[in-house]
C-alpha positions in Angstrom: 111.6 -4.9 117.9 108.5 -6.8 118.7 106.0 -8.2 116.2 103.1 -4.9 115.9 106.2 -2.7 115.0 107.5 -4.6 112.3 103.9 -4.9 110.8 103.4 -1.4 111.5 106.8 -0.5 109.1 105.4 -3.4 106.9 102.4 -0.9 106.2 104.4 2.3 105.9 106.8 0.7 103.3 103.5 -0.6 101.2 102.3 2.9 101.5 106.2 4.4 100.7 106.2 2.0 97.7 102.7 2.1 96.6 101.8 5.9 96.7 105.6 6.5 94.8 104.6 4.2 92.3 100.9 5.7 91.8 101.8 9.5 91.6 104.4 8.4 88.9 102.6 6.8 86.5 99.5 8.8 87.4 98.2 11.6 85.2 95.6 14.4 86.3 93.1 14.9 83.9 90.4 12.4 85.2 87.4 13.3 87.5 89.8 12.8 90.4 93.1 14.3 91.2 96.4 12.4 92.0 96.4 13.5 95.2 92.6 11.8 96.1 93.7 8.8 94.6 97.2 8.6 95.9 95.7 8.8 100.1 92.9 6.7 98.9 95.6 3.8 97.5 98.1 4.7 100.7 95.1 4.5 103.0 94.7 0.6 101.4 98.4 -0.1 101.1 98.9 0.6 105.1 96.6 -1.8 105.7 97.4 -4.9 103.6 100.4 -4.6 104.5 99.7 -4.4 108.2 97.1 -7.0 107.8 99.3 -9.6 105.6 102.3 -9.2 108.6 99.9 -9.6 111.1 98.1 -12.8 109.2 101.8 -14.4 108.6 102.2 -14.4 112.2 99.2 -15.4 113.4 99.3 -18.7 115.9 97.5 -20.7 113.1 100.0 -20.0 110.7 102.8 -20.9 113.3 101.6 -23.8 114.2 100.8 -25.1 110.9 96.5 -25.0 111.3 96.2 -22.5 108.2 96.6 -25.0 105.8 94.0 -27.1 106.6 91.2 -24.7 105.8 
């Protein structure tokens, strides 16, 4: 499995975790509904995840550059 799949199932388990997580403690008497707010959280959980797996293995971090900003 190469690196862009793994971050790719990085993102869809933040989304798995994060929209499970929302629509359970989630009511639906505000001005939006659980389903608006669920996508809207999935849409940002896909891409910190993807984003924080990609970043983890980025060649700075590797080879030890990250730390010195």
């Amino acid at each position: 499995m190469n690196h862009w799949q793994k971050s790719l199932i990085n993102g869809v388990l933040s989304v798995a975790i994060s929209v499970t997580v929302l629509l359970t403690v989630a009511d639906d008497d505000g001005q939006w509904g659980r389903t608006d707010v669920a996508g809207a959280a999935g849409l940002a959980a896909f891409c910190s995840g993807v984003v924080a797996s990609v970043a983890v293995r980025s060649p700075a971090v590797e080879a030890g550059l990250a730390s010195q900003f």
